[in-house]
VEXTI-713717 format. One record per atom (N, C-alpha, C, O): residue in one letter; x, y, z. Coordinates in steps of 0.05 Angstrom, whole numbers, padded with zeros to 5 digits. Each point is the difference from the previous one (the first is absolute). Example, Ala and Ser with C-alpha at 12.3 -4.5 7.8 and 13.67 -1.06 7.14 Angstrom:
2
(r A (00264 -00114 00156)),
(r A (-00018 00024 00000)),
(r A (00018 00024 00000)),
(r A (00021 00000 00013)),
(r S (-00028 00021 -00027)),
(r S (00016 00024 00001)),
(r S (-00015 00022 00014)),
(r S (00010 00022 00004)),
This chain:
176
(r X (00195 00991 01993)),
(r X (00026 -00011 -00006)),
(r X (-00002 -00030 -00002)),
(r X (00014 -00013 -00016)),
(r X (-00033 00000 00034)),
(r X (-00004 -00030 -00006)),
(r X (-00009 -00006 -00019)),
(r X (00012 -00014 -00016)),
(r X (-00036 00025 00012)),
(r X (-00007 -00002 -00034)),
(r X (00019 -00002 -00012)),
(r X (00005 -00024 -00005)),
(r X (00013 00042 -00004)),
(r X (00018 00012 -00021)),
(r X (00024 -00031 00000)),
(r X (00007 -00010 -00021)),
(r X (00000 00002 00040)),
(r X (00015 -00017 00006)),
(r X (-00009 -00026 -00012)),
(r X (00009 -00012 -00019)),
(r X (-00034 00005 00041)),
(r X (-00022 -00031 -00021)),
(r X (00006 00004 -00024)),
(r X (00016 -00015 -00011)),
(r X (-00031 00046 -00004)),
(r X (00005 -00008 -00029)),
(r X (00026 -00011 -00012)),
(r X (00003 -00021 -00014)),
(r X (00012 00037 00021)),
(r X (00029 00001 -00008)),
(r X (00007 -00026 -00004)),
(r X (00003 -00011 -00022)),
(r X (00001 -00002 00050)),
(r X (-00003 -00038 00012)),
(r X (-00009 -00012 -00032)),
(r X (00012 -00009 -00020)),
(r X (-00041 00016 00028)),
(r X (-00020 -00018 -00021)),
(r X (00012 00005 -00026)),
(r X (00005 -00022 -00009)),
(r X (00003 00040 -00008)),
(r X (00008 00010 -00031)),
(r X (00031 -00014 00002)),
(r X (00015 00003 -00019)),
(r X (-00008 -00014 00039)),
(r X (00026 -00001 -00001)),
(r X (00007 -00040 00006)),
(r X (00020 -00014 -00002)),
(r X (-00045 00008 00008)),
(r X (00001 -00032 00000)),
(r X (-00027 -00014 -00017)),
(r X (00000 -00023 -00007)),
(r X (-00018 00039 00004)),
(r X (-00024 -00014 -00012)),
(r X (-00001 00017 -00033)),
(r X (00001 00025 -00002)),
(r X (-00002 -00041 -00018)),
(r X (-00024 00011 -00022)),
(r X (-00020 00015 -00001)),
(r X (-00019 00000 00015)),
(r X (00025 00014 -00035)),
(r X (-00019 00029 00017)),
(r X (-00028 -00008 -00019)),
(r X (-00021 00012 00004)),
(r X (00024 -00035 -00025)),
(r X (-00026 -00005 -00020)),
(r X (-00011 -00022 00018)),
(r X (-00025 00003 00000)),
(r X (00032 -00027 00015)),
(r X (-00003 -00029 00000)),
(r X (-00004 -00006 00029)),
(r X (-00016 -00016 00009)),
(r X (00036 00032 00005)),
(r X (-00005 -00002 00035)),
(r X (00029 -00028 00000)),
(r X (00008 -00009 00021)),
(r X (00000 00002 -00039)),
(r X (00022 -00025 00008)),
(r X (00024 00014 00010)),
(r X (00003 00024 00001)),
(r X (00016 -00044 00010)),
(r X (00022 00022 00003)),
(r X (00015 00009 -00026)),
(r X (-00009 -00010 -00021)),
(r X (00035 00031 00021)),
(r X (00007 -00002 -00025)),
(r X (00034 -00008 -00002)),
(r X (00007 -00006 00022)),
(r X (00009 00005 -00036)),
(r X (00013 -00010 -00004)),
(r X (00028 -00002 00016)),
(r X (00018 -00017 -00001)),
(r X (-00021 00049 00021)),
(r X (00013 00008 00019)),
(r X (00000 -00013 00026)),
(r X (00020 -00002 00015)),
(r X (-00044 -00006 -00011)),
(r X (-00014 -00011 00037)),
(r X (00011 -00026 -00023)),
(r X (00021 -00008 00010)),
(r X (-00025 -00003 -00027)),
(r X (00011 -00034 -00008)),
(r X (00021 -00007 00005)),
(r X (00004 -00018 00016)),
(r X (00020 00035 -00031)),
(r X (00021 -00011 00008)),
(r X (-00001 00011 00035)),
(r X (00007 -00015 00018)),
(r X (-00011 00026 -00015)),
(r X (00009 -00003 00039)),
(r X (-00009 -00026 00016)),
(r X (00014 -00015 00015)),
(r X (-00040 00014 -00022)),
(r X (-00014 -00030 00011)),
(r X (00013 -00019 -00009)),
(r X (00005 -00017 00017)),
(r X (00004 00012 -00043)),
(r X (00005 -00030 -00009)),
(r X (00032 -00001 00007)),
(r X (00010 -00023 00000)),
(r X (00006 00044 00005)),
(r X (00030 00003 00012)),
(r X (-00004 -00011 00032)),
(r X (00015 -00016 00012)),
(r X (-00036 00027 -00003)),
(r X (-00003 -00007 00034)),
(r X (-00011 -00027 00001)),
(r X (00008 -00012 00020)),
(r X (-00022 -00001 -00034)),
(r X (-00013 -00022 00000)),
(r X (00021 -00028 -00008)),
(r X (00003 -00022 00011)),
(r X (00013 00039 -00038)),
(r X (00021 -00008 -00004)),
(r X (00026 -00022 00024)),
(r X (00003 -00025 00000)),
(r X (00009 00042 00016)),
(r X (00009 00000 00022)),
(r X (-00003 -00012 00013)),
(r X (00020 -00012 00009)),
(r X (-00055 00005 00004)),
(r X (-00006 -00015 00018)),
(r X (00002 -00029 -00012)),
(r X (00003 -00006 -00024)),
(r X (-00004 -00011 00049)),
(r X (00005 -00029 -00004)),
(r X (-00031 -00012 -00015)),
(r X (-00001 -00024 -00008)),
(r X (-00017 00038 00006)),
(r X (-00020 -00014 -00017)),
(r X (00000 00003 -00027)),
(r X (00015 00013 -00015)),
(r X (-00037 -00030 00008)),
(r X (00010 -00005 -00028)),
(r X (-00034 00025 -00014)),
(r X (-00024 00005 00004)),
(r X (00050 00002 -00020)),
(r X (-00020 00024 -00021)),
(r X (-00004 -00011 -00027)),
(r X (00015 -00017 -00011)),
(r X (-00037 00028 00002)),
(r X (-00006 -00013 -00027)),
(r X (00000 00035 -00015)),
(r X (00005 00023 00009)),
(r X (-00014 -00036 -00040)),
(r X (00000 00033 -00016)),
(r X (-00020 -00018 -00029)),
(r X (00004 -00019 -00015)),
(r X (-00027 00041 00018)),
(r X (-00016 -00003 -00021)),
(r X (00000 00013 -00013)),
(r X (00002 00022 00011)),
(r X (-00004 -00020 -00041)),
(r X (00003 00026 -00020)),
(r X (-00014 -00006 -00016)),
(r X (00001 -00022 -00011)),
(r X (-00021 00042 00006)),
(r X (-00024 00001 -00018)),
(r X (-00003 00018 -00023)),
(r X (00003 00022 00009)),
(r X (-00006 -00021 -00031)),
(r X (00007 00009 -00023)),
(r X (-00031 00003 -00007)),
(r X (-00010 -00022 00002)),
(r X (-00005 00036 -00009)),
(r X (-00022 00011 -00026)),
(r X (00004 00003 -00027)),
(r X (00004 00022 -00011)),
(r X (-00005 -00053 -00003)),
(r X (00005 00009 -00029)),
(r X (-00030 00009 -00015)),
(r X (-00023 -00004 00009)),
(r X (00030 00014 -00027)),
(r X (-00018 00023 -00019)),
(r X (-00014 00015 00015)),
(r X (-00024 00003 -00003)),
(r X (00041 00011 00023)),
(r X (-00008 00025 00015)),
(r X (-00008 00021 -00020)),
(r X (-00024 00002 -00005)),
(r X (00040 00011 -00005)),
(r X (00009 00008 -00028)),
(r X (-00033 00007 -00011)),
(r X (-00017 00018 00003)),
(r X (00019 -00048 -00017)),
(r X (-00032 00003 -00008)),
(r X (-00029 00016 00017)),
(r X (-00020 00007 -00012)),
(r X (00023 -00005 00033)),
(r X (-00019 00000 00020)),
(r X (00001 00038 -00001)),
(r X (-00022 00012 00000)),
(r X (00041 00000 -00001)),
(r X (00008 00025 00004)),
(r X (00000 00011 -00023)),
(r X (-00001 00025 00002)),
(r X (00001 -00035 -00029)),
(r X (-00007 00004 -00027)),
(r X (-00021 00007 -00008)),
(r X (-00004 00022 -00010)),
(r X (-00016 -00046 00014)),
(r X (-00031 -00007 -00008)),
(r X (-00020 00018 00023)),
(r X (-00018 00016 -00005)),
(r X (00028 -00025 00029)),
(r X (-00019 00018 00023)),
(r X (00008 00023 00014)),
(r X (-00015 00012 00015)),
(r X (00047 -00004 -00019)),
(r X (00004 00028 00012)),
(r X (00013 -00006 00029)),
(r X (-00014 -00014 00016)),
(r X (00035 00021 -00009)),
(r X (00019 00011 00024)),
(r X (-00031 -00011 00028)),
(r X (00001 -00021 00013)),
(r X (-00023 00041 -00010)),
(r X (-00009 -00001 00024)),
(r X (-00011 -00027 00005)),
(r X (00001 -00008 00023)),
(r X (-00014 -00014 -00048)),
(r X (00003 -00025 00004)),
(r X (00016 -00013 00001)),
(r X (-00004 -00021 00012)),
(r X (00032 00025 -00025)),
(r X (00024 -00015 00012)),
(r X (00004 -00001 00028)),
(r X (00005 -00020 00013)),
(r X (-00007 00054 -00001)),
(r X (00008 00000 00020)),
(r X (-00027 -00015 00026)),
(r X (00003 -00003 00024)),
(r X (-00019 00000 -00036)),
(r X (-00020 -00023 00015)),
(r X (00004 -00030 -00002)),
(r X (-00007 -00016 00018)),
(r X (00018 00010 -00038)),
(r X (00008 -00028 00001)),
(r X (00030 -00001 00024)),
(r X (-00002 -00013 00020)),
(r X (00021 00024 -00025)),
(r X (00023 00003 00017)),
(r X (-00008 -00003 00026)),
(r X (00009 -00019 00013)),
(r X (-00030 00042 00002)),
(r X (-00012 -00001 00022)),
(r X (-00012 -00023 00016)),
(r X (00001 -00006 00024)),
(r X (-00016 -00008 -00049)),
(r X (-00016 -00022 00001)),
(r X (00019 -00024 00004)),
(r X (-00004 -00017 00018)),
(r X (00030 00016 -00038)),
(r X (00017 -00017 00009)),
(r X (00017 -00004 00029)),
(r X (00004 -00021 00011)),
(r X (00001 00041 -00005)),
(r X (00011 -00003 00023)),
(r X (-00027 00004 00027)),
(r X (00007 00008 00022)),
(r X (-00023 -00013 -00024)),
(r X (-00016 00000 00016)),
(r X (-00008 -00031 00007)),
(r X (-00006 -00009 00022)),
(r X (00007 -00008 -00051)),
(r X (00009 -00027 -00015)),
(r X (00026 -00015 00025)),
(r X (00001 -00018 00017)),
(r X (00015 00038 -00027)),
(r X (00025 -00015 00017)),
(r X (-00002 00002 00030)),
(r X (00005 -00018 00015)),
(r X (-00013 00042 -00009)),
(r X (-00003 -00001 00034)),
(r X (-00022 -00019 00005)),
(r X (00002 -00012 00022)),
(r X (-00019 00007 -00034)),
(r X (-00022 -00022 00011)),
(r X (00017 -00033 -00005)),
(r X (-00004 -00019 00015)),
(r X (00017 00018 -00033)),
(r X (00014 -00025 00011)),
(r X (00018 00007 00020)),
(r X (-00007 -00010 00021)),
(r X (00026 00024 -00019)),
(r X (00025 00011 00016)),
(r X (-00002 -00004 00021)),
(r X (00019 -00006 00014)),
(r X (-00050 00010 -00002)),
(r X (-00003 00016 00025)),
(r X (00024 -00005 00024)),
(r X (00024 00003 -00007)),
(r X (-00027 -00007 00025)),
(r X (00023 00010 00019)),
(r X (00023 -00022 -00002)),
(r X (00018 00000 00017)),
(r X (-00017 -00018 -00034)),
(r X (00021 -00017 -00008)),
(r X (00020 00009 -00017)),
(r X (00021 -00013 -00002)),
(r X (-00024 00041 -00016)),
(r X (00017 00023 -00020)),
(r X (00005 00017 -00008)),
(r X (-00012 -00006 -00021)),
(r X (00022 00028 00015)),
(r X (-00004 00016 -00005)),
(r X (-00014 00017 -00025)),
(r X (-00001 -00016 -00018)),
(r X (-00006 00034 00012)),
(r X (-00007 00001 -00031)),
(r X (00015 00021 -00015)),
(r X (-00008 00022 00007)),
(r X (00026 -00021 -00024)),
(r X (00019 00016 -00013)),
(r X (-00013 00001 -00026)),
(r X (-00011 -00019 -00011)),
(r X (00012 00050 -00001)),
(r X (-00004 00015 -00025)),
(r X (00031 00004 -00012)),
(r X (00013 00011 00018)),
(r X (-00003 -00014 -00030)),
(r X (00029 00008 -00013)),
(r X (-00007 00023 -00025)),
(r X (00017 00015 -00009)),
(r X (-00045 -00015 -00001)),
(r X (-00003 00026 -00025)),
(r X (-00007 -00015 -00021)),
(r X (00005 -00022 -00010)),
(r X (-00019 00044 00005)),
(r X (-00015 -00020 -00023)),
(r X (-00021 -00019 00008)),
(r X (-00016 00005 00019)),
(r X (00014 -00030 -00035)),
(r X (-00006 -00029 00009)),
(r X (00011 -00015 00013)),
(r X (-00010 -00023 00003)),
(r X (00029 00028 00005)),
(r X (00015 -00019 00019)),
(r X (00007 -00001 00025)),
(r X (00017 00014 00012)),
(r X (-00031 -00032 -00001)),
(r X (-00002 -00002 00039)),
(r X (00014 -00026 00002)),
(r X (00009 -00013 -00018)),
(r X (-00010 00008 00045)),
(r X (00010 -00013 00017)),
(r X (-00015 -00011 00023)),
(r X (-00018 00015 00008)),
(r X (00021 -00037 00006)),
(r X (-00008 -00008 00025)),
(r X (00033 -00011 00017)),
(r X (00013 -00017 -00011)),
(r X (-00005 00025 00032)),
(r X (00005 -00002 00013)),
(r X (-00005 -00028 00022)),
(r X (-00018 00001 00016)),
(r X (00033 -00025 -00019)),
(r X (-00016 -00016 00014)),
(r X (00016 -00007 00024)),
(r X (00024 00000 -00003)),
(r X (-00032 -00003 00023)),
(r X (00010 -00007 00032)),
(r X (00000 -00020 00005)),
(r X (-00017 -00012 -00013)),
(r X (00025 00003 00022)),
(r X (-00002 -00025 00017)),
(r X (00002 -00028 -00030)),
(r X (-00017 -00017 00003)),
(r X (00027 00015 -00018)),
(r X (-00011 -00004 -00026)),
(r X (00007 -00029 -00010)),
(r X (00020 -00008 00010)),
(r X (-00028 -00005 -00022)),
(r X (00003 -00028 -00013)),
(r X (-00002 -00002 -00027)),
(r X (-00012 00016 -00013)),
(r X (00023 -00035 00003)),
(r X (-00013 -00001 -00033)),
(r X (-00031 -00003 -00004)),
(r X (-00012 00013 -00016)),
(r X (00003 -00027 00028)),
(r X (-00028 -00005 00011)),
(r X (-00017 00012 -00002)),
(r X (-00020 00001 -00015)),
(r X (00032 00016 00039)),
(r X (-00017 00029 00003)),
(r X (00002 00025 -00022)),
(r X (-00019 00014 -00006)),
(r X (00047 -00013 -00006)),
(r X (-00005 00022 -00025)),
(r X (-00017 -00008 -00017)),
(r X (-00017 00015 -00009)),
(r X (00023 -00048 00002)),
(r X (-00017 -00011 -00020)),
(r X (-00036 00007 00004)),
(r X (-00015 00013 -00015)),
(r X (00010 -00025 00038)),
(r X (-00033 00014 00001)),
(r X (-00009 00019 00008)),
(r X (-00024 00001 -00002)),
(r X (00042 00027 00017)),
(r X (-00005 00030 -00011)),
(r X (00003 00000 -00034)),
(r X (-00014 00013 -00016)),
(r X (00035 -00028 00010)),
(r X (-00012 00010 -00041)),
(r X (-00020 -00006 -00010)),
(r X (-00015 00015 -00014)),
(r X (00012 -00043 00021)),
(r X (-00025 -00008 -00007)),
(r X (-00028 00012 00001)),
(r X (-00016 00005 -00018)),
(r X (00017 00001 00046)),
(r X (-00023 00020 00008)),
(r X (00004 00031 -00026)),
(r X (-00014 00006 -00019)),
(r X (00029 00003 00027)),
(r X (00003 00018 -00016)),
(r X (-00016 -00004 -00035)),
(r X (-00016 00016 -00010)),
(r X (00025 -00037 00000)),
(r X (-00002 -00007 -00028)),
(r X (-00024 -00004 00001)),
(r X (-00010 00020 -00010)),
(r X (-00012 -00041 00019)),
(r X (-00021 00003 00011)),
(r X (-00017 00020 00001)),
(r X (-00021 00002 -00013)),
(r X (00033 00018 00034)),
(r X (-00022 00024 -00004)),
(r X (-00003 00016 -00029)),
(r X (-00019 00011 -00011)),
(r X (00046 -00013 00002)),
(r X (00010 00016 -00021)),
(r X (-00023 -00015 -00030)),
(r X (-00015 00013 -00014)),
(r X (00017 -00039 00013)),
(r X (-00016 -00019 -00011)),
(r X (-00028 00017 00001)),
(r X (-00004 00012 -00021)),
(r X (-00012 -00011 00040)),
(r X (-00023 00000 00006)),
(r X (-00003 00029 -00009)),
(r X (-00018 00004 -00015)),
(r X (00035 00018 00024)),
(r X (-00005 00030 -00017)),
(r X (-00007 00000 -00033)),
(r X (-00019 00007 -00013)),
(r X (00044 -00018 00008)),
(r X (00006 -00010 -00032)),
(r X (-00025 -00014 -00016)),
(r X (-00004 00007 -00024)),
(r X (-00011 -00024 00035)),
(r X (-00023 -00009 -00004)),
(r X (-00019 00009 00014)),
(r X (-00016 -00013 00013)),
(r X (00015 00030 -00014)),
(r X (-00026 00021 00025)),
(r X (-00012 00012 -00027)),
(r X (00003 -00007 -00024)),
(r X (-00018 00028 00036)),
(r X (-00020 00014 -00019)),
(r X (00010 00024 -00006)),
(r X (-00011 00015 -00016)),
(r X (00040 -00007 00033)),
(r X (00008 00030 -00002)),
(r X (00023 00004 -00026)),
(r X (00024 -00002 00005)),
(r X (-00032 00006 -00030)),
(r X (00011 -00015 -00022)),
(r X (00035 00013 00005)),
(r X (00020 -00014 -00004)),
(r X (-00020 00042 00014)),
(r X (00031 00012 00003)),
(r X (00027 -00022 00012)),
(r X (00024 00003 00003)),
(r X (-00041 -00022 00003)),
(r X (00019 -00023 00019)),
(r X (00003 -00031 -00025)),
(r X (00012 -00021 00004)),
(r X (-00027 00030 -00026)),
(r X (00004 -00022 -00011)),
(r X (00030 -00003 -00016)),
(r X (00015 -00020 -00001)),
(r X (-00012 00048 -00014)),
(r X (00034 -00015 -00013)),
(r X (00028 -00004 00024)),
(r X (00021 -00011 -00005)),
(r X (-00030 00023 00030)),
(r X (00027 -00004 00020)),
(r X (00005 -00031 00006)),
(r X (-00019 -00016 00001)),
(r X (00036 00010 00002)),
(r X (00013 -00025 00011)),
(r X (00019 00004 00024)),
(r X (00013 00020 -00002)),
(r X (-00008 -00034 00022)),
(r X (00028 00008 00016)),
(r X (00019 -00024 00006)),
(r X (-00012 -00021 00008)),
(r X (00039 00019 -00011)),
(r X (00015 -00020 -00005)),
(r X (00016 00006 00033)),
(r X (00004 00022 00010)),
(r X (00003 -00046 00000)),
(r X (00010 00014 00029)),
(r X (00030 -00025 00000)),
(r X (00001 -00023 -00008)),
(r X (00014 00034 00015)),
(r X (00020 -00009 00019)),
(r X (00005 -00008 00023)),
(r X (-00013 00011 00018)),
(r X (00030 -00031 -00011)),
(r X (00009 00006 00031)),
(r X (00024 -00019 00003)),
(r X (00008 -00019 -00015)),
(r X (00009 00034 00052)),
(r X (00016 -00011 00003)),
(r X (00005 00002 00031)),
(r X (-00007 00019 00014)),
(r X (00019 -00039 -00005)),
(r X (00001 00001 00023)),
(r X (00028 -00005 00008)),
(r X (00015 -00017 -00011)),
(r X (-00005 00043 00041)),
(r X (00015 -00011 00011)),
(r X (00022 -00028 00012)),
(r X (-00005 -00012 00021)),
(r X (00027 00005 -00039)),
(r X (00010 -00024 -00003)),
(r X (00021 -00002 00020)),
(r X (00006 -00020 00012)),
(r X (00009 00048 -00010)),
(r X (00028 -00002 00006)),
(r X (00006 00014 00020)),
(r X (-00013 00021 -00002)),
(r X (00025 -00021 00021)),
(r X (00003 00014 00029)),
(r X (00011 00035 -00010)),
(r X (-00006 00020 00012)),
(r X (00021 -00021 -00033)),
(r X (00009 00027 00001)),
(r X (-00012 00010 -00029)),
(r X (00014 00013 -00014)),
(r X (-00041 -00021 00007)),
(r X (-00017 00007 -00025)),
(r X (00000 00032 00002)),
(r X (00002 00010 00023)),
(r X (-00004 00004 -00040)),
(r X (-00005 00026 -00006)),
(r X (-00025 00006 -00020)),
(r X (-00009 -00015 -00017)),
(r X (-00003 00047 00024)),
(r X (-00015 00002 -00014)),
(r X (-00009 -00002 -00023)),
(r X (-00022 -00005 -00008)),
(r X (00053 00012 -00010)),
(r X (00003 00000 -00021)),
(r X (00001 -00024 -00018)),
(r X (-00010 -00003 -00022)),
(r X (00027 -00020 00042)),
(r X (-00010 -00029 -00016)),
(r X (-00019 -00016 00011)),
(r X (-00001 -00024 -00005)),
(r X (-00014 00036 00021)),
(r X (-00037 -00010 00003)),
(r X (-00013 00013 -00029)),
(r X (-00005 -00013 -00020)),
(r X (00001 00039 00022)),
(r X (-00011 00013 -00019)),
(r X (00013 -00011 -00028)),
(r X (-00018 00000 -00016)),
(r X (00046 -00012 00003)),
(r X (-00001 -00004 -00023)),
(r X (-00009 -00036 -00011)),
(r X (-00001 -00012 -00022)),
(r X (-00002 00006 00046)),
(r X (-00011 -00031 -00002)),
(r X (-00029 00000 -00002)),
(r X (-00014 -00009 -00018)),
(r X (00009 00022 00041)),
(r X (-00039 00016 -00016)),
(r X (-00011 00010 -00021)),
(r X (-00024 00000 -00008)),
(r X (00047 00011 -00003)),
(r X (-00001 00017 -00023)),
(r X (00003 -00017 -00024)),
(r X (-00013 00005 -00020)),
(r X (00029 -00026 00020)),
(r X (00005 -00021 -00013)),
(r X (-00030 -00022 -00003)),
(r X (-00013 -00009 -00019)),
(r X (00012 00008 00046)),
(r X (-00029 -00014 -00001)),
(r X (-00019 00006 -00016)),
(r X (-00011 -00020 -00010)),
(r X (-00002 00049 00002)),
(r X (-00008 00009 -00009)),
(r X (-00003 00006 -00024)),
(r X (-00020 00008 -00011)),
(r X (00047 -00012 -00001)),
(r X (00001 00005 -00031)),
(r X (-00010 -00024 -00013)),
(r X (-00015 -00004 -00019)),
(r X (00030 -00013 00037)),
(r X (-00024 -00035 00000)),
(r X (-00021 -00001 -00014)),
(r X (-00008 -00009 -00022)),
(r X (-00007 00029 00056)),
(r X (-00018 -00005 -00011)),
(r X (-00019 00010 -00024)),
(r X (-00021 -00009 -00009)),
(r X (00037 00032 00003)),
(r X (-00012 00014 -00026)),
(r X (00010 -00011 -00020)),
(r X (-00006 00013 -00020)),
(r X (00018 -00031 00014)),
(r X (00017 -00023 -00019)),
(r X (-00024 -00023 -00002)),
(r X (-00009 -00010 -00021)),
(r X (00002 00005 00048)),
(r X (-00021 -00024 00000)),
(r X (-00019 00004 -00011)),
(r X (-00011 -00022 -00003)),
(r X (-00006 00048 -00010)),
(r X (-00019 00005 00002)),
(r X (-00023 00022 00015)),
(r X (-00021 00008 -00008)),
(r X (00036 -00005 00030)),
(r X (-00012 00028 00013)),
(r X (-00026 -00013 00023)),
(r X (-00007 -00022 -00007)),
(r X (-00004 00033 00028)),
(r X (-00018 -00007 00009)),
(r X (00021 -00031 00019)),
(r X (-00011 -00022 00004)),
(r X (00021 00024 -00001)),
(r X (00016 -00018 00023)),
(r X (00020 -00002 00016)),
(r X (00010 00022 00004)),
(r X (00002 -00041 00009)),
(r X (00014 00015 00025)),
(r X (00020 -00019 -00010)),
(r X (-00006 -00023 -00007)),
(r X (00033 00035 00006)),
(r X (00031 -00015 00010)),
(r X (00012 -00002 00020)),
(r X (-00006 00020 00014)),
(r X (00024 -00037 00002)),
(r X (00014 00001 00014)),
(r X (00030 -00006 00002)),
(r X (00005 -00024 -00003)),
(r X (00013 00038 00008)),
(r X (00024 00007 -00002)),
(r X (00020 -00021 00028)),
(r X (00006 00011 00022)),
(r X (00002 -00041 -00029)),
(r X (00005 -00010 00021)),
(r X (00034 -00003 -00002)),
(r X (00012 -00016 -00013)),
(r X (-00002 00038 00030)),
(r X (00031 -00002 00004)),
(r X (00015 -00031 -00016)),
(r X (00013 -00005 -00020)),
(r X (-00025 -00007 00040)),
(r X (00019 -00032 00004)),
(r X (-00019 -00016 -00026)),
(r X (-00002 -00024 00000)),
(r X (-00011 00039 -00020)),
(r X (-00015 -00028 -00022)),
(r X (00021 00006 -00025)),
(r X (00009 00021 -00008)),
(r X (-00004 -00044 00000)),
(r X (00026 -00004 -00012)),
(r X (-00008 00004 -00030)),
(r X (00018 00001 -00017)),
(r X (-00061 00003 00007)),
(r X (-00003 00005 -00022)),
(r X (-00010 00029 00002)),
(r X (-00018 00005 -00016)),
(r X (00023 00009 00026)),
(r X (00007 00036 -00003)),
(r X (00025 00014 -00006)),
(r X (00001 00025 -00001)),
């Protein structure tokens, strides 16, 4: 019966392809995190020409790149974020304790590694790019929903910019 239960647990907060959480355990964390008096950040990461990758090389190498990505994000993440799958290509980091600062060089890092795949020798990583967002907690009674659409905003940025870079979504900047 414990077994039966773990699993249950596990299919019911984690990605059953990626090991991240999934979109269910997100909003609960980022509502509770929400709440508290510290300040939360929200990274959103996008895979453009996923597409392509799942075309040319087939579903089971997509689904190795996905894997690979979020394995990507938990190595920056590590116990400073969380790592969110939303479906598809599109995750999340979860950031704690958070600064502009600090989202800024978890993206960085991120783009970086992402860089170094892209120009690696494993050619399936050469047409992807990832454009990231972010935003951070501004307002005492912020909600998920306008963290997530200021991230989201960030993001279109950055696929506007060019792709392969990070935005940031600052409440109080009077040119957003």
């Amino acid at each position: 019966i414990i077994r039966i239960l773990t699993k249950t647990i596990n299919l019911a907060t984690f990605d059953p392809l990626t090991g991240a959480k999934n979109r269910a355990s997100y909003l609960s964390e980022i509502e509770q995190l929400l709440q508290r008096n510290g300040q939360t950040g929200l990274l959103l990461f996008d895979l453009d020409n996923f597409k392509k990758v799942n075309d040319c090389y087939g579903h089971i190498e997509g689904d190795r790149i996905l894997i690979e990505t979020v394995a990507i994000l938990k190595a920056v993440a590590k116990k400073e974020g969380t790592v969110v799958r939303f479906g598809g290509d599109e995750f999340a980091i979860i950031v704690n304790n958070a600064t502009f600062e600090k989202m800024h060089a978890m993206a960085d890092k991120v783009l970086e590694k992402f860089y170094l795949k892209k120009h690696g020798t494993d050619e399936i990583w050469h047409p992807l790019s990832i454009s990231v967002g972010g935003a951070l907690k501004q307002e005492e009674n912020e909600t998920e929903v306008t963290l997530f659409m200021r991230a989201d905003q960030a993001l279109y940025q950055s696929k506007n910019n060019g792709k392969d870079c990070y935005t940031a979504i600052n409440l109080f900047d009077e040119n957003n």
